[in-house]
N, C-alpha and C positions, 0 to 999 in steps of 0.2 A: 201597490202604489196607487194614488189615483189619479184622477185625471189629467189633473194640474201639474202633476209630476213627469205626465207620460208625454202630452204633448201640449202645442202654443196653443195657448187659449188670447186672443185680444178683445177687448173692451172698446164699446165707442168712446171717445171723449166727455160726454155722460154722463156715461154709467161709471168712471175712473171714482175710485174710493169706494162704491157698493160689492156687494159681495162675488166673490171671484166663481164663486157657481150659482150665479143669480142667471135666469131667463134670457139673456142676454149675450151672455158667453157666444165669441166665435172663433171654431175652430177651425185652421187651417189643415186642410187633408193632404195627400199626395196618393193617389190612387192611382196604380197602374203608371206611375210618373207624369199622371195628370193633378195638378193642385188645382183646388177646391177651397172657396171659402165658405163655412156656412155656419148656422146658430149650432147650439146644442139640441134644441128641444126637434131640431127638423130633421135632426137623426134619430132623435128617441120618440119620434109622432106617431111610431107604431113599436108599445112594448114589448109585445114578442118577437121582434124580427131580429135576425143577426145585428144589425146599426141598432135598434131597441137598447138591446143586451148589450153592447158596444159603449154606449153612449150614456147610460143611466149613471145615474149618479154613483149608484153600487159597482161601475165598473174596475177592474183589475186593472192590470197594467196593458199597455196596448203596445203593438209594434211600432215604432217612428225608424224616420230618414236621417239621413246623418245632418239636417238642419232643424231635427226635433219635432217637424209635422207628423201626425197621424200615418201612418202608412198600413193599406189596405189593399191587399197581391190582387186585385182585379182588374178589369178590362178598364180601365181611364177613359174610354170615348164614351162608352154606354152609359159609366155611373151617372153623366149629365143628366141622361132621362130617368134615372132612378131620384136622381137627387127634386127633378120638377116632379116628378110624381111626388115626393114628400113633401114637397111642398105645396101642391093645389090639389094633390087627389084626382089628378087626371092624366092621360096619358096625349100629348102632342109630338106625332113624329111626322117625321116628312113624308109626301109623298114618293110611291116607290124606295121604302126603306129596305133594305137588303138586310139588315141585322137583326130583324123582329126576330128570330128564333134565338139568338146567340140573346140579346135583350132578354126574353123570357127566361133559359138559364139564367142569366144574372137575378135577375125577381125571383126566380126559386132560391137561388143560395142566398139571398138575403132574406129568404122567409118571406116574401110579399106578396103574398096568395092573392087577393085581389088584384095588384098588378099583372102578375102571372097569370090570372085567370081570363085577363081584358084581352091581355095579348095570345093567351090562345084562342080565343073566340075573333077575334080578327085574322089571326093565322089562318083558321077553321076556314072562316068568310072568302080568304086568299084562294084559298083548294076550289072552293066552290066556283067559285068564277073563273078562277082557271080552265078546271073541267068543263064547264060550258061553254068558253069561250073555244075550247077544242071542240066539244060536239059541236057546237056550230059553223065551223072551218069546215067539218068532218060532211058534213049532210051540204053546205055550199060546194063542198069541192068534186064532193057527187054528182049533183046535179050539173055540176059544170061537167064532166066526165061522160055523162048520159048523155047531157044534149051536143057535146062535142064528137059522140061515137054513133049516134044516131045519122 
């Protein structure tokens, strides 16, 4: 089946009478019971990834919700940062994010190697400053010990 069959695909006002898999195509998701609205080409902006493969014109027939949106068994809060990453090619998370490992699974299952890759190197950057910030606790709290036993 394709696309158009599988789920809502809406048009701007527009684009209304151009072709139903033209550029423009937007697809309403439900991920993890988070809906999502977005173009086609910004799932298929990387053609080997799961969404690639997902989203290409070539695709099969796909899972949907019983209101005919797209449905995709994933985490719904994370996909938001999957979904700006395919959109700017960058990755913007908050300070003190708590989900950068659980985010990085999600980038692996969707094949996002360079996503995946950014967030493990920030992960990586995490440990490091961690551990430092413990040795240096570690060697203050000595010195506080010394000259408090002295």
């Amino acid at each position: 089946m394709a696309l158009t069959e599988t789920c809502r695909l809406y048009q701007s006002p527009k684009d209304v009478g151009g072709s139903a898999h033209g550029a423009s195509d937007v697809i309403e998701l439900n991920v993890g019971g988070q809906v999502y609205y977005t173009r086609r080409a910004t799932l298929a902006a990387f053609p080997d990834s799961v969404l690639g493969q997902m989203f290409s014109s070539a695709a099969g027939e796909l899972a949907r919700d019983a209101r005919g949106r797209c449905f995709i068994d994933r985490d719904g809060f994370l996909f938001r940062y999957v979904l700006d990453y395919l959109r700017d090619r960058r990755v913007v998370l908050p300070e003190r994010f708590p989900e950068r490992a659980r985010l990085r699974r999600e980038a692996e299952h969707f094949r996002l190697h360079e996503l995946a890759g950014i967030l493990a190197s920030v992960e990586d950057e995490t440990i490091v400053l961690f551990h430092e910030n413990i040795n240096s606790f570690r060697t203050c709290w000595q010195q506080c010990i010394s000259v408090h036993l002295q």
